[in-house]
C-alpha positions, 0 to 999 in steps of 0.5 A: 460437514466436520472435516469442513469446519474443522478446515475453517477454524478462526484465524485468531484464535485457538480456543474451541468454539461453537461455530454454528452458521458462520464461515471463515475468510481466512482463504479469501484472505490468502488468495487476496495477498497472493494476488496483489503479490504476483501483480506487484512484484512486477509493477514494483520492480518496474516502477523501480527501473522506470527512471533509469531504463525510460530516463525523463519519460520515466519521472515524467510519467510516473508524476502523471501517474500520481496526479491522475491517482489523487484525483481519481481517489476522489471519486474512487469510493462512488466507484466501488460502492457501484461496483462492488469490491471484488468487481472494482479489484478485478477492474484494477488489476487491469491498470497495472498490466497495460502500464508494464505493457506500455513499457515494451515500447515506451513512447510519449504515445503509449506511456502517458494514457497507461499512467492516466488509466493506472491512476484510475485503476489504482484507486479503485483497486486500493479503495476496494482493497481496504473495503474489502479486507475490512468487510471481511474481518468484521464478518469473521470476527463477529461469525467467529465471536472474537475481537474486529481489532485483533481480527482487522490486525491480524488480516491486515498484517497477513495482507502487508506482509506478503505484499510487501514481499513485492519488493523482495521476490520482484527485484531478486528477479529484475537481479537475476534477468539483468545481472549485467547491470545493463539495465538499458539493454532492449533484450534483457528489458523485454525478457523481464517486463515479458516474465512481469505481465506474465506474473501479472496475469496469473494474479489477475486470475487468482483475484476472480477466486476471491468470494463476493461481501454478503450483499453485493451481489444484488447491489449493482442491479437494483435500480442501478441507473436511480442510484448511479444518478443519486450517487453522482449527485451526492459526489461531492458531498461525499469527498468533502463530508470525510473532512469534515470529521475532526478524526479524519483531519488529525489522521491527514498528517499521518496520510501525507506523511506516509506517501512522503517516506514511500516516495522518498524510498523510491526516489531520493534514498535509491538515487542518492544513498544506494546507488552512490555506494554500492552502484546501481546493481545495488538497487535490488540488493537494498530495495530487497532488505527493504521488502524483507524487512517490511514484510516482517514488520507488517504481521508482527505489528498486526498480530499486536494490533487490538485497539487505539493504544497499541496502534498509538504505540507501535506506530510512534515507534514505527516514526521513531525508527524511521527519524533515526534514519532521517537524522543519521543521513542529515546530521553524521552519514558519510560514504565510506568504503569497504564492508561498512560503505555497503553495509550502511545503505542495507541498515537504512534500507532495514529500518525505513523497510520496518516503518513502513510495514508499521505504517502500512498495517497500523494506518489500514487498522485505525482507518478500519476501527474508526470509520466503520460506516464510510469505508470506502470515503476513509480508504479513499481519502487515505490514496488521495493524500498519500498519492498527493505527497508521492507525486510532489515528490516525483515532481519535485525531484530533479529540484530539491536537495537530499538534505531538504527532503529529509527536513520536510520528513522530519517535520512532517514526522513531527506534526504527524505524531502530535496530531495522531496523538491528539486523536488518541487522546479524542477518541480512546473511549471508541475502542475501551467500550468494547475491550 
């Protein structure tokens, strides 16, 4: 029994303390972030490719994606309140692997039903994700006696971390199995989408070692079809009744804004920053920067993650860095050649990698903190407008210029501070009470 507890010290805290009937998520943690790590390093790196192996099929499907995962974030939450976390995790891992699948034999037939299940399968696997990683670290923390804030950051910035290590290890192996650059050749394609299902499937394993929240186990069977028929019933209720808290509303921007940055990353930045200077097979090298530099900011940022100020204050920053960038390519960026044409698009790739790890981890803690008594609305509405923004962005691609993509990020970086900022200002008193 020592050897036991002794394994399952607090993650946050070094101090010796009396652990009576509690135990540590720390393991679940691990294997979580493992998991979503194994399976998107392929999806990501996939999804990467999509546009040039699968050309307008590619930028086609991916907008579907996105509009089939906004709508299906809607009811996502019902989902996983019927289900139970782990369930619908499991579930979700299943969306991902028929997509990369698909693209083995990339057809209107094959490619369209995958994007419409995986926006299915998103949404319930990233509801759950936040439900459950949240779920977790209010049970460690209270089991433990020490600070939910410090404890929800510092398993949100483990989780982002490693997920966004995605990128990095993900497109090393696209580098290193397409290293003639020729990307479109059918050989080199099946051999890495073959290597990604593989990963995929040991990520889908790993997610079944993931232990039950404490009261799910029974939820699903008592009464299940009184309550499937009632939670139908309040379904609507339950995506409009989010909105109607003048929080939620003042995060919305926030939301938006994180999915538009993503979406410009994937889209815009590769296409015409990256590949202009330093080629297609530069794609990888920049998107691994990218990876890197987010997976370092994710645990840095939750391990300085304690309540609504410093959330406040790294996320600002995290805008400001990434405004830096915006400007840099609007107002002074020209493509030059030699080591600072190559090193430019790496030190944009650094920086937008920085603030999106700050997003990541920060808008998961705030979500966490603030709406404790609807996880699964708050972590919904979160896929719902983020989902929203990448699939305009997909959509709106082929007809908008790189300069007024980058004026909508500006304003929207804008008008997502200053309504952050007027939340900080509501709410500060929520969190000081404990502190």
């Amino acid at each position: 029994m020592d050897s036991r507890e002794d394994e399952e010290a607090p993650l946050v805290s070094g101090e010796d303390r009396k652990i009576r009937t509690g135990k540590s998520y720390t393991r679940d943690v691990h294997i979580l972030s493992i998991s979503f790590l194994l399976i998107f390093l392929a999806y990501g790196a996939a999804q990467n490719l999509e546009t040039t192996v699968n050309k307008d099929l590619g930028t086609i499907t991916l907008g579907i994606l996105y509009v089939s995962f906004m709508f299906c974030s809607m009811v996502a939450s019902l989902v996983v309140r019927l289900m139970g976390s782990k369930n619908a995790l499991v579930l979700g891992t299943t969306g991902y692997w028929l997509f990369v699948a698909a693209n083995l034999k990339p057809t209107w037939f094959t490619m369209v039903p995958a994007s419409l299940y995986l926006g299915f399968a998103a949404s319930i696997i990233w509801v759950g994700q936040g439900t459950y990683l949240t779920s977790i670290a209010r049970s460690h923390a209270k089991d433990h006696d020490v600070h939910e804030g410090s404890v929800i950051g510092v398993f949100n910035g483990e989780f982002w971390a490693m997920f966004a290590c995605h990128q990095l290890f993900g497109n090393l192996i696209t580098l290193a199995l397409l290293k003639d650059g020729k990307e479109g050749s059918t050989i080199g394609t099946t051999l890495l989408l073959s290597v990604f299902l593989l990963s995929m499937t040991l990520g889908t394993i790993l997610m079944f070692f993931i232990r039950k929240i404490d009261g799910e186990d029974g939820k699903e069977s008592s009464d299940s079809s009184v309550g499937f028929f009632d939670s139908l019933v309040s379904l609507p209720r339950m995506i409009i009744t989010p909105l109607l808290d003048i929080r939620m509303l003042l995060i919305v921007p926030l939301l938006a804004y994180s999915g538009l940055q993503q979406a410009f990353v994937w889209a815009e930045f590769t296409k015409e920053v990256v590949t202009p200077a330093i080629g297609v097979a530069g794609v990888g090298g920049a998107m691994a920067v990218y990876g890197a530099f987010d997976a370092v900011c994710s645990i840095t940022a939750g391990r300085f993650t304690s309540g609504l100020s410093s959330i406040t204050f790294i996320v600002s920053g995290g805008a400001v860095a990434q405004a830096s960038v915006f400007l840099w390519l609007l107002l002074g960026y020209r493509q030059t050649s030699g080591v600072l044409g190559t090193a430019y698009p790496l030190i944009m790739a650094a920086i937008l990698g920085i603030g999106d790890g700050i997003l990541n981890t920060q808008i998961s803690a705030l979500l966490a903190l603030l709406f404790k008594h609807d996880t699964e609305g708050a972590f919904a509405q979160l896929k719902v407008w983020q989902s929203a923004a990448i699939a305009i962005v997909f959509f709106l691609s082929p007809y908008i210029s790189l300069q007024a993509m980058l004026i909508v990020l500006l304003v929207m970086i804008c008008v997502s501070l200053l309504s952050f900022l007027c939340l900080a200002l509501k709410v500060e008193n929520v969190f000081t009470r404990d502190e």
